[in-house]
N, CA, C and O atoms as a Maestro MAE file, in Angstrom:
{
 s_m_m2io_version
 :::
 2.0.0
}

f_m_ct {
 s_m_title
 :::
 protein
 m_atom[172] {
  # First column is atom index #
  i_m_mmod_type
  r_m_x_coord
  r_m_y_coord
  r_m_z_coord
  i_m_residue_number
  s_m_chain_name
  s_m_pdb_residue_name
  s_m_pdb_atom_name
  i_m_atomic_number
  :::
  1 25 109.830 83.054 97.471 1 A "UNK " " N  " 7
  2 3 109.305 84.348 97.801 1 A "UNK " " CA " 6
  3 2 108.084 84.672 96.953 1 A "UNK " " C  " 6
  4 15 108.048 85.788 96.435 1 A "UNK " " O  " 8
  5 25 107.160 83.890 96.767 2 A "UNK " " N  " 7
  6 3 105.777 83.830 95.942 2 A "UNK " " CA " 6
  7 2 105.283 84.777 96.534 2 A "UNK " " C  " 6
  8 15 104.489 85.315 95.762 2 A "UNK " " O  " 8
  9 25 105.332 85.652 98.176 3 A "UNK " " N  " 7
  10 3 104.392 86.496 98.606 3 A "UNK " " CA " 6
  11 2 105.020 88.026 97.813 3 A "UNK " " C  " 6
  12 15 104.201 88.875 97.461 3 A "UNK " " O  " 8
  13 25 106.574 88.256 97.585 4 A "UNK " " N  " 7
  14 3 107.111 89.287 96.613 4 A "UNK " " CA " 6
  15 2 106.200 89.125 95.483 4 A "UNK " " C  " 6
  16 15 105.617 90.145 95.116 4 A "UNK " " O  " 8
  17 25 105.993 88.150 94.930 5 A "UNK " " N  " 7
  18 3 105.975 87.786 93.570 5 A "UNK " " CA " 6
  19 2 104.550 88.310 93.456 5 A "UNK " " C  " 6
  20 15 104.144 89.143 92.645 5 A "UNK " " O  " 8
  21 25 103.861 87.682 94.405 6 A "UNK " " N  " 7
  22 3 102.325 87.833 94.305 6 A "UNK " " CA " 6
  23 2 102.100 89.642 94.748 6 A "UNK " " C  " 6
  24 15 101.135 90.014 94.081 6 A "UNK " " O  " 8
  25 25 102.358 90.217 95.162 7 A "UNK " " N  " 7
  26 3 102.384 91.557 95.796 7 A "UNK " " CA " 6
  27 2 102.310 92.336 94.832 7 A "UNK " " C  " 6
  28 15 101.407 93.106 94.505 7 A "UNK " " O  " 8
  29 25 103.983 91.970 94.055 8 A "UNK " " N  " 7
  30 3 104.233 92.843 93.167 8 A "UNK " " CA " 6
  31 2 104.572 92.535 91.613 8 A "UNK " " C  " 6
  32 15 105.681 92.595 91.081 8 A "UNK " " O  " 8
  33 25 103.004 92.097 90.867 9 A "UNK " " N  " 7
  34 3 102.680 91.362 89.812 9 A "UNK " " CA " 6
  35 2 103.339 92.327 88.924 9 A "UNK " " C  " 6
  36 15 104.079 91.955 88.014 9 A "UNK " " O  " 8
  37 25 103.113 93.422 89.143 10 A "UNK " " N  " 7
  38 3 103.578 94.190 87.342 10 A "UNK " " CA " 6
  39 2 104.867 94.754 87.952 10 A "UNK " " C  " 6
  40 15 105.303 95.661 87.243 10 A "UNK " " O  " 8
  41 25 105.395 94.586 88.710 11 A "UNK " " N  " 7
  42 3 106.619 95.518 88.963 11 A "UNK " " CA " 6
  43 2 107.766 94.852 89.291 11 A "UNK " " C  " 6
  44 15 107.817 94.624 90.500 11 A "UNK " " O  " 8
  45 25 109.008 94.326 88.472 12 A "UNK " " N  " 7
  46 3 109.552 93.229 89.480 12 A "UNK " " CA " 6
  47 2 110.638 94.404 90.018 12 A "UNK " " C  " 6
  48 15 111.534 93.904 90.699 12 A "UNK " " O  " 8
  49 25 110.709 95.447 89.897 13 A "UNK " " N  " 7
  50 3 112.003 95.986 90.522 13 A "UNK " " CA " 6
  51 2 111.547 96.101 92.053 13 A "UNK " " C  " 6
  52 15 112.471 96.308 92.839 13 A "UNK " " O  " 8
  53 25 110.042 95.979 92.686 14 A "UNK " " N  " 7
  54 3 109.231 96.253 93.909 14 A "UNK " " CA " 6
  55 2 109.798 94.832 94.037 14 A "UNK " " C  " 6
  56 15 110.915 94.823 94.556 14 A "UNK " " O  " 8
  57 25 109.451 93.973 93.794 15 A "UNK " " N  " 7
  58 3 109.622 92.166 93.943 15 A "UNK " " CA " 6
  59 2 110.632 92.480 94.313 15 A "UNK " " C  " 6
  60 15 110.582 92.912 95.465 15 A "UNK " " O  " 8
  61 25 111.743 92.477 93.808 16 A "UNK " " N  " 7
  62 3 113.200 92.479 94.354 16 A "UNK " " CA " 6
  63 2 113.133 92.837 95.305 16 A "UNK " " C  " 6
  64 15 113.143 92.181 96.347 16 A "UNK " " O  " 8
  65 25 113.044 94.019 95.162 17 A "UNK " " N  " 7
  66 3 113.493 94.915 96.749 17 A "UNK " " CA " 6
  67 2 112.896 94.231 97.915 17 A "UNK " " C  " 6
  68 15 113.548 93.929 98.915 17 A "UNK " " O  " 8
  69 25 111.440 93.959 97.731 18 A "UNK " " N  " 7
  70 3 110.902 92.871 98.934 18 A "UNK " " CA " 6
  71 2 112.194 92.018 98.879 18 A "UNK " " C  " 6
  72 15 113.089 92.571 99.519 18 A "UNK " " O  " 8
  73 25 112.363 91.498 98.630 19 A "UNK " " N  " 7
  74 3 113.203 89.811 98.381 19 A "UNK " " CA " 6
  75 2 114.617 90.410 98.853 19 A "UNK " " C  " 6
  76 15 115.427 89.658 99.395 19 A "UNK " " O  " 8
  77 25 114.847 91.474 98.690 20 A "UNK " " N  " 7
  78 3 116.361 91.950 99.720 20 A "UNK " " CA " 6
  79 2 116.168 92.554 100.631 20 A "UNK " " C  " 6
  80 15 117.208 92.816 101.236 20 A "UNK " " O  " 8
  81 25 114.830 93.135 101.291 21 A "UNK " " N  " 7
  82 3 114.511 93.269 102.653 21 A "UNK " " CA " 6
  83 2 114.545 92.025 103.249 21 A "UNK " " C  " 6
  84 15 115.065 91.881 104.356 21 A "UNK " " O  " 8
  85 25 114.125 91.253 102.734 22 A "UNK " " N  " 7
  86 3 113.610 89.936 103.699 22 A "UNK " " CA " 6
  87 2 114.955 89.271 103.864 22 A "UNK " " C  " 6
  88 15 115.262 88.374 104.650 22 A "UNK " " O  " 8
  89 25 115.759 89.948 102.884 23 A "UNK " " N  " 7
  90 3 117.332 88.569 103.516 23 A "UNK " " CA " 6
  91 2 118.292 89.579 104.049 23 A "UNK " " C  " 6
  92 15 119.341 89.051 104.419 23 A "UNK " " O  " 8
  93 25 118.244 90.988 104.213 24 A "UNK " " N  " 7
  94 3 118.992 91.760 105.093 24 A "UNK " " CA " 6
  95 2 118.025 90.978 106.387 24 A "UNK " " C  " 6
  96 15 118.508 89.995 106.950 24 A "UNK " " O  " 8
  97 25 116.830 91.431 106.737 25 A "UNK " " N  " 7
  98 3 116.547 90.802 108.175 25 A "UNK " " CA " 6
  99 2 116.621 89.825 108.296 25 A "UNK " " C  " 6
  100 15 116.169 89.530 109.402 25 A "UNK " " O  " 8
  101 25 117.030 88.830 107.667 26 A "UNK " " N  " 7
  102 3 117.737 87.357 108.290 26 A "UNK " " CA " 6
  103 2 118.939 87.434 108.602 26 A "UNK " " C  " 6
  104 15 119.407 86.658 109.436 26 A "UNK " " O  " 8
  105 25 119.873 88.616 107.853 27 A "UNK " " N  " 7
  106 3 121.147 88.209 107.741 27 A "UNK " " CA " 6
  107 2 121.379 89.466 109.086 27 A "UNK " " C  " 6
  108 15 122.397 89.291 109.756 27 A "UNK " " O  " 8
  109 25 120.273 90.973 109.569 28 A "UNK " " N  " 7
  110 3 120.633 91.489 110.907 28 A "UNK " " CA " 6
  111 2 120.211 90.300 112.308 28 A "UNK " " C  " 6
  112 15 120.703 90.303 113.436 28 A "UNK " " O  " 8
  113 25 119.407 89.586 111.880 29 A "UNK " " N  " 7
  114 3 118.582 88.546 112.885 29 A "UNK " " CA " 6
  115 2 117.731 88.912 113.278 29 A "UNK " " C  " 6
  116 15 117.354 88.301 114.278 29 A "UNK " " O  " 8
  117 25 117.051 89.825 112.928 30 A "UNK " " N  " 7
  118 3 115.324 90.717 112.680 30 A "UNK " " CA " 6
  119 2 114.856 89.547 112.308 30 A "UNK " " C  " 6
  120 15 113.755 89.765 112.815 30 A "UNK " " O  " 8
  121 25 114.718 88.361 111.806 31 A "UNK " " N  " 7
  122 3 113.957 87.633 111.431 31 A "UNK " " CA " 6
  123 2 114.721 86.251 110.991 31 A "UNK " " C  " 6
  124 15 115.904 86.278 110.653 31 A "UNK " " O  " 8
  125 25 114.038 85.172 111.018 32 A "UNK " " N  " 7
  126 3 114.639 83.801 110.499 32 A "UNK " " CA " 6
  127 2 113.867 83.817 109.411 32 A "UNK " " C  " 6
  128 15 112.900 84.528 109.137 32 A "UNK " " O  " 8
  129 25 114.569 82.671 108.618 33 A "UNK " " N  " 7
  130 3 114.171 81.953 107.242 33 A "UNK " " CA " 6
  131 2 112.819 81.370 106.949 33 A "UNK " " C  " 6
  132 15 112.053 81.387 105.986 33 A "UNK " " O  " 8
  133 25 112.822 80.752 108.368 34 A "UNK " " N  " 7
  134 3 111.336 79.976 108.357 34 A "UNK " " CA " 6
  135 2 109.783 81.171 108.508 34 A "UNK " " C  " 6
  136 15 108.614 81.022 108.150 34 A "UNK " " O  " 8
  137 25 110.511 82.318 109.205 35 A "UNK " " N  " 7
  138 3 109.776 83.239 109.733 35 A "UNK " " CA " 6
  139 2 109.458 83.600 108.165 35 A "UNK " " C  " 6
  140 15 108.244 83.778 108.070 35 A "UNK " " O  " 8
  141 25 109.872 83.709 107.364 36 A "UNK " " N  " 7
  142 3 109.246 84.959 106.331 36 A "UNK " " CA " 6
  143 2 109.229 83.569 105.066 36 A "UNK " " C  " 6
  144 15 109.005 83.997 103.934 36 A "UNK " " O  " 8
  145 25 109.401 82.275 105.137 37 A "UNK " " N  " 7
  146 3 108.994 81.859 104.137 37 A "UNK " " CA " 6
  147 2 108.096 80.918 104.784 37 A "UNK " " C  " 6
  148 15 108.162 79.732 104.459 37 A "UNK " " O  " 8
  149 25 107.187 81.341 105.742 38 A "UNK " " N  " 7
  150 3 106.161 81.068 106.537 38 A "UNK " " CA " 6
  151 2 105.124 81.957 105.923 38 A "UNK " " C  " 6
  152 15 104.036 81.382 105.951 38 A "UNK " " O  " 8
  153 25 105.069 82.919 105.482 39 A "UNK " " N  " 7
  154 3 104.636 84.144 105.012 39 A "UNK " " CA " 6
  155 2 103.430 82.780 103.866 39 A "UNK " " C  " 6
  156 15 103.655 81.715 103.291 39 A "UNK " " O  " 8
  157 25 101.983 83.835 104.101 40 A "UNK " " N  " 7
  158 3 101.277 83.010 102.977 40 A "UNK " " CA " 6
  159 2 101.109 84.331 101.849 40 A "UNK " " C  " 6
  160 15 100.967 85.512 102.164 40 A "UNK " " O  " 8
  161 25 101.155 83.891 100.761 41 A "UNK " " N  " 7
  162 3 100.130 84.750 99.635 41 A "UNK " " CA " 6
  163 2 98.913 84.878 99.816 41 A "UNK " " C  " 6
  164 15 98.102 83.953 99.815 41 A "UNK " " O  " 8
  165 25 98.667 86.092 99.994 42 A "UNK " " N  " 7
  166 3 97.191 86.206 100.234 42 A "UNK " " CA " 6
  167 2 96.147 85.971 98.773 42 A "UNK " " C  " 6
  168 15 96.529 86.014 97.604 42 A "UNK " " O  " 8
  169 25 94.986 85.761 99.190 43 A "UNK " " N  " 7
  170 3 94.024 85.992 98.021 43 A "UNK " " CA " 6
  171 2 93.738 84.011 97.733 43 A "UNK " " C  " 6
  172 15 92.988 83.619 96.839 43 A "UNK " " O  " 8
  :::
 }
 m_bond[171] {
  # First column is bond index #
  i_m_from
  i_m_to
  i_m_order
  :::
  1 1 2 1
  2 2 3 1
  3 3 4 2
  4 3 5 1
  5 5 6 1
  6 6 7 1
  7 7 8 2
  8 7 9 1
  9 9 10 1
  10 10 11 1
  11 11 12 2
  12 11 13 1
  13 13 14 1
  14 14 15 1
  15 15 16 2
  16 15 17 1
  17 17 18 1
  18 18 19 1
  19 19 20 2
  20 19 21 1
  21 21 22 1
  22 22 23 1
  23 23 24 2
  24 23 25 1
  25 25 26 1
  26 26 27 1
  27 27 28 2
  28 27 29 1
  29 29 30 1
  30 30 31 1
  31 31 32 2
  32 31 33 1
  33 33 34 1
  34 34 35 1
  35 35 36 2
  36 35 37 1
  37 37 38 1
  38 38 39 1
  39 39 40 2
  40 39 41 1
  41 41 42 1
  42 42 43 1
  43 43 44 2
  44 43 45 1
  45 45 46 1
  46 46 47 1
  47 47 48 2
  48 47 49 1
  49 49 50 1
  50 50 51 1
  51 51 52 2
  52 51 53 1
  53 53 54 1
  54 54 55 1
  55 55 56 2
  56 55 57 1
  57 57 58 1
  58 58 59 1
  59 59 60 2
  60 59 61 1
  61 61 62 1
  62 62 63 1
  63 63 64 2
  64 63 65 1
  65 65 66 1
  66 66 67 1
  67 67 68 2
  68 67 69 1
  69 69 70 1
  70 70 71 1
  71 71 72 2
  72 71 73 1
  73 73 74 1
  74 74 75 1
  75 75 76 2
  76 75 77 1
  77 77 78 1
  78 78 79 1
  79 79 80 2
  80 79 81 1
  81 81 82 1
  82 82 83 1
  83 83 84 2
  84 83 85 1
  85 85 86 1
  86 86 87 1
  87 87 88 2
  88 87 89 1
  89 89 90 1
  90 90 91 1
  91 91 92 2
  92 91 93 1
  93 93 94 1
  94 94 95 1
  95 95 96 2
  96 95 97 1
  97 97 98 1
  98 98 99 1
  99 99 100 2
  100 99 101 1
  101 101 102 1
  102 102 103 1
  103 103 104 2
  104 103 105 1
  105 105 106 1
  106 106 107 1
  107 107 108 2
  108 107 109 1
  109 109 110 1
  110 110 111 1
  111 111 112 2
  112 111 113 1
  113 113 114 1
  114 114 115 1
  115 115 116 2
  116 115 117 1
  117 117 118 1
  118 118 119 1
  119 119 120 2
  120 119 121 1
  121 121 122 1
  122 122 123 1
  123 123 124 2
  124 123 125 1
  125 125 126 1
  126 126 127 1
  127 127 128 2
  128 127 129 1
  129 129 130 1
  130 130 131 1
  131 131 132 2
  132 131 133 1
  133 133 134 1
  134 134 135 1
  135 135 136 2
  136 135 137 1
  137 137 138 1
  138 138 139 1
  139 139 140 2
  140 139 141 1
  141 141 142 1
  142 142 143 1
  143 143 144 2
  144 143 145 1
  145 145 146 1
  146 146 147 1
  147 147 148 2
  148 147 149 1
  149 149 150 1
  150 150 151 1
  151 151 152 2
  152 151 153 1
  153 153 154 1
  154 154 155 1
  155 155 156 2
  156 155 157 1
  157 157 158 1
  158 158 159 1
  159 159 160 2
  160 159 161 1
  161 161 162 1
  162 162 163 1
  163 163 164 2
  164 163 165 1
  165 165 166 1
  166 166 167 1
  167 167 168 2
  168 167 169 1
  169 169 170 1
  170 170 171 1
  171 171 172 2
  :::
 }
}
């Protein structure tokens, strides 16, 4: 989850929370695995 990571450089409690959005919508089926660790870091 480097795109959490990268997003949210000074804040990891923001990081997290990305990083447990992204696996509630795998785990409602809003989204697959490949779908969001498809995800690039921008910049």
């Amino acid at each position: 989850m480097a795109l959490a990571r990268a997003e949210f450089l000074d804040d990891e409690t923001m990081a997290e929370l990305h990083i447990l959005r992204a696996i509630l919508a795998v785990e409602r089926g809003n989204a697959s695995l490949e779908e969001i660790l498809r995800q690039e870091v921008p910049g």
